[in-house]
Predicted model as a PDB file, atoms N, CA, C, CB and O in Angstrom, pLDDT in the B-factor column:
MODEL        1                                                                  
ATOM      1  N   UNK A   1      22.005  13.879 -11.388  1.00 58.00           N  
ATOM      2  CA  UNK A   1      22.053  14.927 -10.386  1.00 58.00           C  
ATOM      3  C   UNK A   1      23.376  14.803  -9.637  1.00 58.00           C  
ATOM      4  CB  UNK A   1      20.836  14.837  -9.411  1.00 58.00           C  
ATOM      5  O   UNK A   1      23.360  14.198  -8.565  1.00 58.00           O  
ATOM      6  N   UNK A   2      24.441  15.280 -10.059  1.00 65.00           N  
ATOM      7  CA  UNK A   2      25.746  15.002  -9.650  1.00 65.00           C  
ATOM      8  C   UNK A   2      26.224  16.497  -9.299  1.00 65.00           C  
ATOM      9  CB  UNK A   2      26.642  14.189 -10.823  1.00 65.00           C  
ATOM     10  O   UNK A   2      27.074  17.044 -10.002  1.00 65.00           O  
ATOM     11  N   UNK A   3      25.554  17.246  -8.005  1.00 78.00           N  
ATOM     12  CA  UNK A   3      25.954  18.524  -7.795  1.00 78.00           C  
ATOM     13  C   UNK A   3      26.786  18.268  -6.993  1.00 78.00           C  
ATOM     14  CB  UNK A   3      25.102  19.474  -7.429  1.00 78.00           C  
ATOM     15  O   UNK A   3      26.796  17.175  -6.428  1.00 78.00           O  
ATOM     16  N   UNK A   4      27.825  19.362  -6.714  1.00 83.00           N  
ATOM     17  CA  UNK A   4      28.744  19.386  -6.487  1.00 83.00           C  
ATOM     18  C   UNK A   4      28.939  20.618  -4.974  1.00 83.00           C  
ATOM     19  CB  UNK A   4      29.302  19.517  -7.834  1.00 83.00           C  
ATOM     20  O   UNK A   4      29.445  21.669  -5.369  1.00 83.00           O  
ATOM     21  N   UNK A   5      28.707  20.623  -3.811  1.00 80.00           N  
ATOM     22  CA  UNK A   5      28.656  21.793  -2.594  1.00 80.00           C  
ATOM     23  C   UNK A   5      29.882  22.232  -3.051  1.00 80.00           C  
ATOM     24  CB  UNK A   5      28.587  21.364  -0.806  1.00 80.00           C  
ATOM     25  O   UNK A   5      30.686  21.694  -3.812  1.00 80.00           O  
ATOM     26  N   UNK A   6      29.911  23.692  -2.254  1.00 85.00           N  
ATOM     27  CA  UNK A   6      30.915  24.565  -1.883  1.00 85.00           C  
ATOM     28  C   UNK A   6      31.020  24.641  -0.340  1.00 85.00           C  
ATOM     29  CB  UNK A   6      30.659  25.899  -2.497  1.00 85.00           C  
ATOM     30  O   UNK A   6      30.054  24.761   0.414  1.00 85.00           O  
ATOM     31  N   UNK A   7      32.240  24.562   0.011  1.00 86.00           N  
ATOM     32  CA  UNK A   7      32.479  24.712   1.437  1.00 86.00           C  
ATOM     33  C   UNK A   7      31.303  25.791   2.148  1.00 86.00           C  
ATOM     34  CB  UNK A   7      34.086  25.291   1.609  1.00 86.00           C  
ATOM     35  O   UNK A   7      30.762  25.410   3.186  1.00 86.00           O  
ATOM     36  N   UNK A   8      31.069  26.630   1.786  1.00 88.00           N  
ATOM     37  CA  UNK A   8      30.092  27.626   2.271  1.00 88.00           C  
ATOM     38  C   UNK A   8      28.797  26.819   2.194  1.00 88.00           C  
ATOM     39  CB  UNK A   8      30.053  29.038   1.377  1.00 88.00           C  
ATOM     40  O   UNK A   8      27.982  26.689   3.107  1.00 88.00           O  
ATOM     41  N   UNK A   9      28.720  26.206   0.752  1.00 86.00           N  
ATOM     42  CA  UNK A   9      27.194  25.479   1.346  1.00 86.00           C  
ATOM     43  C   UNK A   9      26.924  24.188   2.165  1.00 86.00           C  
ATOM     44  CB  UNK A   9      26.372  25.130   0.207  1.00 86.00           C  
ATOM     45  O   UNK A   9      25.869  23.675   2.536  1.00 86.00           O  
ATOM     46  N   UNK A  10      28.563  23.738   2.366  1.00 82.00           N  
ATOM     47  CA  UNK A  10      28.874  22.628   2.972  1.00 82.00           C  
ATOM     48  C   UNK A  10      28.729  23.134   4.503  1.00 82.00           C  
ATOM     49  CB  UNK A  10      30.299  22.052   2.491  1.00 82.00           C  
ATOM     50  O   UNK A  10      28.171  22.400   5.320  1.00 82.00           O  
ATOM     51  N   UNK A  11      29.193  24.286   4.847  1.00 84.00           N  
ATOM     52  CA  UNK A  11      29.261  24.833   6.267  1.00 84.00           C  
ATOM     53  C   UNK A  11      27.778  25.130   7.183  1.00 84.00           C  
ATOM     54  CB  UNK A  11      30.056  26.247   6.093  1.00 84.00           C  
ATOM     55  O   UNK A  11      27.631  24.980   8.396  1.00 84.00           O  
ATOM     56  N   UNK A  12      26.591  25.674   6.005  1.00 86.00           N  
ATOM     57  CA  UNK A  12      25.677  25.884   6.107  1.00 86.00           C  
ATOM     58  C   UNK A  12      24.503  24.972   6.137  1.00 86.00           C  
ATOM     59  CB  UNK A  12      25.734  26.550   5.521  1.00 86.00           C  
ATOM     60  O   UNK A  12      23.318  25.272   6.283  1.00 86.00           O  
ATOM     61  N   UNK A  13      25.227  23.420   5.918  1.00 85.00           N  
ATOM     62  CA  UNK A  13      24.286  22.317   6.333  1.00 85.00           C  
ATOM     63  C   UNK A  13      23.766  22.159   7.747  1.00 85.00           C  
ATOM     64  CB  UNK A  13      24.902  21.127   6.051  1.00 85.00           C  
ATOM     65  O   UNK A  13      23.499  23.215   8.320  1.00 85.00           O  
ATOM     66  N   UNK A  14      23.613  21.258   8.279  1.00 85.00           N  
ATOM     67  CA  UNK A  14      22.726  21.376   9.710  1.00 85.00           C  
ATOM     68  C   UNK A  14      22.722  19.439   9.995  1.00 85.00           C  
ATOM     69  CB  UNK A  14      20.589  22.346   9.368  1.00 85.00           C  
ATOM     70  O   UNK A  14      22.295  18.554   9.254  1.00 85.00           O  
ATOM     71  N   UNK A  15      23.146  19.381  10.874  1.00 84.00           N  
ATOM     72  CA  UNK A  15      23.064  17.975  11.242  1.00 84.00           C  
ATOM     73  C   UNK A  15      22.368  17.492  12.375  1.00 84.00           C  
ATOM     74  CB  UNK A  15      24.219  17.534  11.385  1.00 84.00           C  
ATOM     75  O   UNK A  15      22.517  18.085  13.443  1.00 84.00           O  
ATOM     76  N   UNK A  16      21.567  16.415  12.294  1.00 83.00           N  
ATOM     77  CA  UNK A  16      20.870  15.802  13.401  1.00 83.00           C  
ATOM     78  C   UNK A  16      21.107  14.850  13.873  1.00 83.00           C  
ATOM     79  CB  UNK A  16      19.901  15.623  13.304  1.00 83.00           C  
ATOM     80  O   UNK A  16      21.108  13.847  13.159  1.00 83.00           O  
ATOM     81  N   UNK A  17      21.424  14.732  15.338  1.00 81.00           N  
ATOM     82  CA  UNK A  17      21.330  13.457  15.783  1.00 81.00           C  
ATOM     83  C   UNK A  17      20.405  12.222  16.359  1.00 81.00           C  
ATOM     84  CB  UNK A  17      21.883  13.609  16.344  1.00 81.00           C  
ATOM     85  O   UNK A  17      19.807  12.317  17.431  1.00 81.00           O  
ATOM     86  N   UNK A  18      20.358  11.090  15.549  1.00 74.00           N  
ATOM     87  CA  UNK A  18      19.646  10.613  15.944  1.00 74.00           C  
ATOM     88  C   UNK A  18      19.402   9.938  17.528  1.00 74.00           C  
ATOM     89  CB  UNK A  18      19.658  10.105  15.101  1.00 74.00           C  
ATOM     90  O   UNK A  18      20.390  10.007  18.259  1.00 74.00           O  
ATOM     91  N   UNK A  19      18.544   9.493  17.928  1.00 71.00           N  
ATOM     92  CA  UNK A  19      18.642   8.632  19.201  1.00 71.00           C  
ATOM     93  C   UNK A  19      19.357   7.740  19.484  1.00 71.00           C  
ATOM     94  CB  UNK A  19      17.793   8.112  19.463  1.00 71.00           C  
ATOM     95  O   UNK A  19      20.420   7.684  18.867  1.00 71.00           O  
ATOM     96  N   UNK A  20      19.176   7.091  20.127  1.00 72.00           N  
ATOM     97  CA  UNK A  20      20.070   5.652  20.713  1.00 72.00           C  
ATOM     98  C   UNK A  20      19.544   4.625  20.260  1.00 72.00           C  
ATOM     99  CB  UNK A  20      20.132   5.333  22.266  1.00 72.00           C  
ATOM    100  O   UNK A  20      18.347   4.356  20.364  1.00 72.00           O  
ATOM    101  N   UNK A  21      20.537   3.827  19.612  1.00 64.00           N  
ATOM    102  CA  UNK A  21      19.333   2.429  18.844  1.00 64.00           C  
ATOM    103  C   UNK A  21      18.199   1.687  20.020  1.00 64.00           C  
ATOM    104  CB  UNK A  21      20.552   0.705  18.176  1.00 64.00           C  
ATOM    105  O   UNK A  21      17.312   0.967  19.560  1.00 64.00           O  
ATOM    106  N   UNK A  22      18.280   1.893  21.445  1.00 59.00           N  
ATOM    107  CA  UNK A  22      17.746   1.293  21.775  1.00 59.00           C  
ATOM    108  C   UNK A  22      16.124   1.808  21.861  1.00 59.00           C  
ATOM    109  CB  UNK A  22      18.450   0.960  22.644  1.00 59.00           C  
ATOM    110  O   UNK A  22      15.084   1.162  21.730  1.00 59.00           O  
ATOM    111  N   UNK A  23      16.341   3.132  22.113  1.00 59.00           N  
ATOM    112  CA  UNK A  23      14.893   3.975  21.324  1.00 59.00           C  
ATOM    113  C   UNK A  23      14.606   4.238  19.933  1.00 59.00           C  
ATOM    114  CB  UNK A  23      14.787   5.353  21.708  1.00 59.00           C  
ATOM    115  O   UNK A  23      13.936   5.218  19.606  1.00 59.00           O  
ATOM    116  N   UNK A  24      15.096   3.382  19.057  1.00 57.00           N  
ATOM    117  CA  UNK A  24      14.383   3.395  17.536  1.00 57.00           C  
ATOM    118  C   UNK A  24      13.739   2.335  17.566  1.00 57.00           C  
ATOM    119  CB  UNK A  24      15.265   3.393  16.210  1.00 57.00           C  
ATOM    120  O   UNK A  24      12.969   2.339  16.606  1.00 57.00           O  
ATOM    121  N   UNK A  25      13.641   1.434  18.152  1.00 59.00           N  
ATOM    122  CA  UNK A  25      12.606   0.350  18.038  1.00 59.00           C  
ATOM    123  C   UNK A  25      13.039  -0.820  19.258  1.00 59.00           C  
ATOM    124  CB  UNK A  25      12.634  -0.341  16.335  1.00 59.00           C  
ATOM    125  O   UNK A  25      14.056  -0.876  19.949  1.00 59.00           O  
ATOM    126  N   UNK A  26      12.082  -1.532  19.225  1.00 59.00           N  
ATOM    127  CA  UNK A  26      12.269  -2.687  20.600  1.00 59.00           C  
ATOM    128  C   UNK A  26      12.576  -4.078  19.004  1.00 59.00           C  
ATOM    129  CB  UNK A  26      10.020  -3.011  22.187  1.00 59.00           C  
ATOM    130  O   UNK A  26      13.579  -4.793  18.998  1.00 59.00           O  
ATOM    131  N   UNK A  27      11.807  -4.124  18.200  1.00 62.00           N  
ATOM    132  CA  UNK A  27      12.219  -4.838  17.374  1.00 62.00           C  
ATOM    133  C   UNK A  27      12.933  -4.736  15.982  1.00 62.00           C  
ATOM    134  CB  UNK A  27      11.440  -5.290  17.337  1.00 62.00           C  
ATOM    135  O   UNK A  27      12.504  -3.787  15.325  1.00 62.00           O  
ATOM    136  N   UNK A  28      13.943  -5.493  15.343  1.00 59.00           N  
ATOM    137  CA  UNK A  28      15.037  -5.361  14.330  1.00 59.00           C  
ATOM    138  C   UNK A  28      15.162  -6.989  13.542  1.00 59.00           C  
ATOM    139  CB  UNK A  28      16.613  -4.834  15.229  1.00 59.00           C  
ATOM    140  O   UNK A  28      16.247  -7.543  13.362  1.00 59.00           O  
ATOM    141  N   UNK A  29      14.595  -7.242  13.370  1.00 69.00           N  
ATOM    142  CA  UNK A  29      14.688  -8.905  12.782  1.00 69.00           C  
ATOM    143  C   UNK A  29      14.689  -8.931  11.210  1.00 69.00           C  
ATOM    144  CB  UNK A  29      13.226  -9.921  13.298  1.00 69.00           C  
ATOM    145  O   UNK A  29      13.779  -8.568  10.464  1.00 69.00           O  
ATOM    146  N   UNK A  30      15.877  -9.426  10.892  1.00 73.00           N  
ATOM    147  CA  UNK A  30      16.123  -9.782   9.549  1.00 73.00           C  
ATOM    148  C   UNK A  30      16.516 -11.097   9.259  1.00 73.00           C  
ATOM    149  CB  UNK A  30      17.019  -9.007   9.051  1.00 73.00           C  
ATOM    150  O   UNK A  30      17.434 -11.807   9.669  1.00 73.00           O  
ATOM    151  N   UNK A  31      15.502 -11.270   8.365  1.00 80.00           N  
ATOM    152  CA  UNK A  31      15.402 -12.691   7.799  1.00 80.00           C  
ATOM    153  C   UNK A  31      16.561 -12.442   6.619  1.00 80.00           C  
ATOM    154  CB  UNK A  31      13.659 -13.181   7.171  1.00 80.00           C  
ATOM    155  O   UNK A  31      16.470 -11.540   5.786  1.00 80.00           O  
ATOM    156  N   UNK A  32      17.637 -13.369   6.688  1.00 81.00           N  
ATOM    157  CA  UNK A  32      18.689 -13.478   5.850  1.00 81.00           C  
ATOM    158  C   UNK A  32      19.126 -14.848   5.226  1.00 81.00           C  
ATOM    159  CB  UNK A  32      19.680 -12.969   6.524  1.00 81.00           C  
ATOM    160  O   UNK A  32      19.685 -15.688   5.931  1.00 81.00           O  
ATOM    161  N   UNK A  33      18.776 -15.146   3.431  1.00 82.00           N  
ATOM    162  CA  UNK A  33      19.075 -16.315   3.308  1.00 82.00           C  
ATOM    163  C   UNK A  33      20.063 -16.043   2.188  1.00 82.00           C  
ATOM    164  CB  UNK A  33      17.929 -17.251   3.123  1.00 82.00           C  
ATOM    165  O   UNK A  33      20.048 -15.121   1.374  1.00 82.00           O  
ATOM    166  N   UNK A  34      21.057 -17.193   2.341  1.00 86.00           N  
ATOM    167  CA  UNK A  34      22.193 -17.117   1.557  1.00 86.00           C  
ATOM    168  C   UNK A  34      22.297 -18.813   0.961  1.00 86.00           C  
ATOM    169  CB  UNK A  34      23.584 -16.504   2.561  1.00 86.00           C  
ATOM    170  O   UNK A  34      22.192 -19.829   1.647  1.00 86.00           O  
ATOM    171  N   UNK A  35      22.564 -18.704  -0.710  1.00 87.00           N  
ATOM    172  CA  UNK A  35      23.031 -19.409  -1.139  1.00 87.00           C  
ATOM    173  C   UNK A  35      23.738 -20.116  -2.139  1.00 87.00           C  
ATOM    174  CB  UNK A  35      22.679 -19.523  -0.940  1.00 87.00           C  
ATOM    175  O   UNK A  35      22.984 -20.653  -2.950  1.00 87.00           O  
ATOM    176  N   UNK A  36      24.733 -20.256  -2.305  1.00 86.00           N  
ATOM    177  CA  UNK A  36      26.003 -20.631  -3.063  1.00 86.00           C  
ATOM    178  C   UNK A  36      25.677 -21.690  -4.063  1.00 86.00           C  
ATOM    179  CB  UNK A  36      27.150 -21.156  -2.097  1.00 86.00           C  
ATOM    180  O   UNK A  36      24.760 -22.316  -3.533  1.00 86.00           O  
ATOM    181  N   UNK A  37      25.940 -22.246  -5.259  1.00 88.00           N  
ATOM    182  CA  UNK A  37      25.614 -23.083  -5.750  1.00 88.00           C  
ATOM    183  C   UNK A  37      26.538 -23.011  -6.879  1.00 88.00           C  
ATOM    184  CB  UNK A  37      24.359 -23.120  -5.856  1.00 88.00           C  
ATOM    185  O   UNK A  37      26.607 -21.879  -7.356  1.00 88.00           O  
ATOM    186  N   UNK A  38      27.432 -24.090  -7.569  1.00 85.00           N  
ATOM    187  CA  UNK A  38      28.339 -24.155  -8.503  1.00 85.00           C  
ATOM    188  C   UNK A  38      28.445 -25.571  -9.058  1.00 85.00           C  
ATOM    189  CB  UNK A  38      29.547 -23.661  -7.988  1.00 85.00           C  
ATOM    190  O   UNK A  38      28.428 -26.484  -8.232  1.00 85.00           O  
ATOM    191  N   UNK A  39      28.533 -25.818 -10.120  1.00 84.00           N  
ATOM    192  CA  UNK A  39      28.537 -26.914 -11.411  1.00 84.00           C  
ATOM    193  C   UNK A  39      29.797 -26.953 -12.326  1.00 84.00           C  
ATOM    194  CB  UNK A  39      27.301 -26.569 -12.455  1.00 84.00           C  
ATOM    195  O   UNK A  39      30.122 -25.964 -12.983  1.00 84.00           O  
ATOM    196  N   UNK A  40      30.446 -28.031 -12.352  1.00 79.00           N  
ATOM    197  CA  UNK A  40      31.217 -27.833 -13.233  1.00 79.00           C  
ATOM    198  C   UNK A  40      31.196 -29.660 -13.856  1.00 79.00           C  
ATOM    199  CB  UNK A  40      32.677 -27.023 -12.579  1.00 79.00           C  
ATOM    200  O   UNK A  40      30.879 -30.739 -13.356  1.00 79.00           O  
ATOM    201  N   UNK A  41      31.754 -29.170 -15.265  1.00 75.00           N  
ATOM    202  CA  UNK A  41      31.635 -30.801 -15.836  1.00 75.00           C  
ATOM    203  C   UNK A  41      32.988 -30.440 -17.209  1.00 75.00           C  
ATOM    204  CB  UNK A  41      29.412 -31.378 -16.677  1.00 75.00           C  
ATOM    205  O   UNK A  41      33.184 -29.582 -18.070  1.00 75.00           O  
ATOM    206  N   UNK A  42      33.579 -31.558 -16.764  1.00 72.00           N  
ATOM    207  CA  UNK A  42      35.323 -31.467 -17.536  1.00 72.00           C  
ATOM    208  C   UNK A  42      35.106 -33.363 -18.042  1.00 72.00           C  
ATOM    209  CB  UNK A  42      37.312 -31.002 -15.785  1.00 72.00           C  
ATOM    210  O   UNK A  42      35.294 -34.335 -17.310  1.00 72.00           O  
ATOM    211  N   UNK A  43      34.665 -33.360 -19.510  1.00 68.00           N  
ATOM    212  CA  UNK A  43      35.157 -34.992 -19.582  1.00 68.00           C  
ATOM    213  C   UNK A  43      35.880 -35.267 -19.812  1.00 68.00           C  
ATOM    214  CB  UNK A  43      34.839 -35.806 -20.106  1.00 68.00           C  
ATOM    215  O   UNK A  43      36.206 -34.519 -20.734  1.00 68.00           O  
ATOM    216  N   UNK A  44      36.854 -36.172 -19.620  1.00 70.00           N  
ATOM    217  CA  UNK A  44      38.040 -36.980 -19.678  1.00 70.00           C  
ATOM    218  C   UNK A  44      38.496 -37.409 -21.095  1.00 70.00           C  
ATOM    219  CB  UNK A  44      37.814 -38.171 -18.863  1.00 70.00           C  
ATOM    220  O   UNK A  44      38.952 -38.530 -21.320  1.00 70.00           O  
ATOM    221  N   UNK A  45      38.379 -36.659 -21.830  1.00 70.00           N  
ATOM    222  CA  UNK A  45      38.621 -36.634 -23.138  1.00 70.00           C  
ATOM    223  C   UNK A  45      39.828 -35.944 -23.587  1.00 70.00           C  
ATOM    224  CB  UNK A  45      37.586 -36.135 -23.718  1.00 70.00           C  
ATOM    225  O   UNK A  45      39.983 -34.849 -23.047  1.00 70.00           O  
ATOM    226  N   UNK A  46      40.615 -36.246 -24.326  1.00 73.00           N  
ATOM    227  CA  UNK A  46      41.387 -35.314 -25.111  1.00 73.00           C  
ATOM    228  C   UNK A  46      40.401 -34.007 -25.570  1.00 73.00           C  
ATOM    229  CB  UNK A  46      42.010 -36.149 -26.432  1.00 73.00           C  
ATOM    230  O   UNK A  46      39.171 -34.032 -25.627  1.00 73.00           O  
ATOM    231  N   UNK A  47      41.138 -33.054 -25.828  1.00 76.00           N  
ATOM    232  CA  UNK A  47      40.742 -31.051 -26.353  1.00 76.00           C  
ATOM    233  C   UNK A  47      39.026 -31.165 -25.371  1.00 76.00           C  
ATOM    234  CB  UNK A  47      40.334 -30.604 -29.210  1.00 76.00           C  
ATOM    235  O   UNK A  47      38.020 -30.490 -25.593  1.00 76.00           O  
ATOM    236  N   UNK A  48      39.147 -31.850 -24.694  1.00 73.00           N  
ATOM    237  CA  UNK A  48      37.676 -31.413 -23.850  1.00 73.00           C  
ATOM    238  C   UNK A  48      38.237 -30.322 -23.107  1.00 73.00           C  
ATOM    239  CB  UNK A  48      36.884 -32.668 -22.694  1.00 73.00           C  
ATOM    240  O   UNK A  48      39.396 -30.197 -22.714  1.00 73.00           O  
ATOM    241  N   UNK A  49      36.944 -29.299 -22.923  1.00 74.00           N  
ATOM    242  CA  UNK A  49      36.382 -27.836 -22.223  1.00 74.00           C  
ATOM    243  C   UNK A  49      35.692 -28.302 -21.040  1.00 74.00           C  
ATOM    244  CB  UNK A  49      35.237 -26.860 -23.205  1.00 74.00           C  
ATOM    245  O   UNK A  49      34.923 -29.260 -20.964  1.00 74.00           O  
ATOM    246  N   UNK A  50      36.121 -27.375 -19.970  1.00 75.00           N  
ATOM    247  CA  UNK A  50      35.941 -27.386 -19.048  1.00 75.00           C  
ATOM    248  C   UNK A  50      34.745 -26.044 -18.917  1.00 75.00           C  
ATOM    249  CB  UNK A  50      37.209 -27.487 -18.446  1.00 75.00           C  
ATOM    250  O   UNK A  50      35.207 -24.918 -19.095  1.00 75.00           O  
ATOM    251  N   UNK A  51      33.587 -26.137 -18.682  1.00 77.00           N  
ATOM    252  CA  UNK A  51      32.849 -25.601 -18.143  1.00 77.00           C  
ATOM    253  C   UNK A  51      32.784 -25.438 -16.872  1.00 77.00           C  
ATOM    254  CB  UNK A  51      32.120 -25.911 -18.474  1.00 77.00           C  
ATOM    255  O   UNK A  51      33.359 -26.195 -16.090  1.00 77.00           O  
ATOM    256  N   UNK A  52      31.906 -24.187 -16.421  1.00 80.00           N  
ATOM    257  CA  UNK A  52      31.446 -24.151 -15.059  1.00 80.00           C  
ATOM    258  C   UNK A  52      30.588 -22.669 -15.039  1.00 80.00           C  
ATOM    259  CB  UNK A  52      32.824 -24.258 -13.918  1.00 80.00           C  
ATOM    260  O   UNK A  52      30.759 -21.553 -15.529  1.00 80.00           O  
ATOM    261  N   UNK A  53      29.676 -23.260 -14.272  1.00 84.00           N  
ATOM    262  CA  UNK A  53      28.599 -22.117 -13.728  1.00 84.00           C  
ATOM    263  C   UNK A  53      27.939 -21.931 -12.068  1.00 84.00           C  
ATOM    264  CB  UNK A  53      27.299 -22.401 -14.639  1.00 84.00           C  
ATOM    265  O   UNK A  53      27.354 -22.702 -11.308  1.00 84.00           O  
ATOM    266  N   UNK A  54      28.395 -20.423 -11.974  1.00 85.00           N  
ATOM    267  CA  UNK A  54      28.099 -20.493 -10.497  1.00 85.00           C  
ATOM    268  C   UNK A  54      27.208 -19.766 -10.269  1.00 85.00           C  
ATOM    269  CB  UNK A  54      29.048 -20.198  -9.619  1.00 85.00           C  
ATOM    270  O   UNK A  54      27.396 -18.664 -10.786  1.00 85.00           O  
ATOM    271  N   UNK A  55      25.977 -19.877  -9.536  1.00 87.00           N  
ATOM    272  CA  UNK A  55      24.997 -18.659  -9.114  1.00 87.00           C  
ATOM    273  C   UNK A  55      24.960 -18.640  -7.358  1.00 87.00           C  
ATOM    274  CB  UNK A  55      23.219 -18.972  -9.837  1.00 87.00           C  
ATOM    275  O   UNK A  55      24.765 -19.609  -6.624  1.00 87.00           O  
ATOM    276  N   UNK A  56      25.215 -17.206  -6.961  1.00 86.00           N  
ATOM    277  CA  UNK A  56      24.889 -16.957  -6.094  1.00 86.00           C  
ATOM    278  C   UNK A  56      23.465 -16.062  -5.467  1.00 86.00           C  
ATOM    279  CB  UNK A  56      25.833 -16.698  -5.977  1.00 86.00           C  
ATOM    280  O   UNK A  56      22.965 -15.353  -6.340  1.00 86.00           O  
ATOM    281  N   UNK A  57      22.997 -16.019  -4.570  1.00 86.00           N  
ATOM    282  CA  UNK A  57      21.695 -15.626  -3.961  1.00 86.00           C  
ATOM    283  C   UNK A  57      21.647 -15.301  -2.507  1.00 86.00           C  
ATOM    284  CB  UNK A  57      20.763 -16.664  -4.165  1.00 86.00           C  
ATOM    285  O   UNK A  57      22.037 -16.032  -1.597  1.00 86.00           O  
ATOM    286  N   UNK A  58      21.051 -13.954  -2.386  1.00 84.00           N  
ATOM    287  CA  UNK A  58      21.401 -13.237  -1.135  1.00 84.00           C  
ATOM    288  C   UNK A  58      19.639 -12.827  -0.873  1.00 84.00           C  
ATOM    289  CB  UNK A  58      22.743 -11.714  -1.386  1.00 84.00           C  
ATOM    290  O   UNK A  58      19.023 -12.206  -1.739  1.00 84.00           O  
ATOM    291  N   UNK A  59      19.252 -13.088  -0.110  1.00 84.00           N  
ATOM    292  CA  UNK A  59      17.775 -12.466   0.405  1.00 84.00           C  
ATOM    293  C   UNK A  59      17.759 -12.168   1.264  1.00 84.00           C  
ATOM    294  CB  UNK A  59      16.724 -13.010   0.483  1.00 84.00           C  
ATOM    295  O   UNK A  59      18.267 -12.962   2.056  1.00 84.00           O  
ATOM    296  N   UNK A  60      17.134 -10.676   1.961  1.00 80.00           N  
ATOM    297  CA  UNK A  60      17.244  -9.796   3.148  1.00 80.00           C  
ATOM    298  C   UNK A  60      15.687  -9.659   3.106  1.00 80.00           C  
ATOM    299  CB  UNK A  60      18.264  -8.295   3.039  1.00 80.00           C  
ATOM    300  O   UNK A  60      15.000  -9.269   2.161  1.00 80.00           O  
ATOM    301  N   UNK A  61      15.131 -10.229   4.832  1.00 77.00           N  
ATOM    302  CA  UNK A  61      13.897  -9.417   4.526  1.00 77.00           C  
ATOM    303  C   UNK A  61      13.644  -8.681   5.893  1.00 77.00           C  
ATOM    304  CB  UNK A  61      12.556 -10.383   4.024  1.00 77.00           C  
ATOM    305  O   UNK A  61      13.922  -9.208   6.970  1.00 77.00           O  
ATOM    306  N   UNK A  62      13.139  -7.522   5.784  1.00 68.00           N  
ATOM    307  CA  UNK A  62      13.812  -6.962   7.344  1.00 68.00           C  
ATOM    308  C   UNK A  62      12.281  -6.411   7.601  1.00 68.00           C  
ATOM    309  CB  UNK A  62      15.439  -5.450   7.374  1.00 68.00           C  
ATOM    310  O   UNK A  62      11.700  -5.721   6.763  1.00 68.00           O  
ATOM    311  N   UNK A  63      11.736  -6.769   8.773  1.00 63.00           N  
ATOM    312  CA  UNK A  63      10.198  -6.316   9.236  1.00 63.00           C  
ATOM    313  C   UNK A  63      10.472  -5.363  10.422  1.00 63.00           C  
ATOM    314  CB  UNK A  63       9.120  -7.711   9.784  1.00 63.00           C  
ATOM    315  O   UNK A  63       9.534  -4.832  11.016  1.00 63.00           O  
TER     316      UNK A  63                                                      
ENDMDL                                                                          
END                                                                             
């Protein structure tokens, strides 16, 4: 669904404003965990490969 407006139907939109964040809610709490983690192992060998693997992890939990 990749439509495309025309200024005319662009003109004919309608916009609302919302409130003030402090009247959308008294509470906003997001639980946010982050974590980084990376491995690498190179042996000391002649024609040795150097590996490495990294995973990252982001969790949002918003009530």
């Amino acid at each position: 669904m990749n439509e495309k407006l025309t200024a005319v139907e662009l003109d004919l939109e309608e916009i609302q404003v919302l409130p003030e964040r402090e009247a959308l809610g008294s509470y906003n709490w997001a639980n946010i965990y982050a974590s980084n983690t990376a491995v690498a192992l190179n042996a000391s060998s002649y024609w040795s490969v150097a590996k490495a693997a990294a995973v990252q992890t982001i969790v949002v939990k918003q009530h």
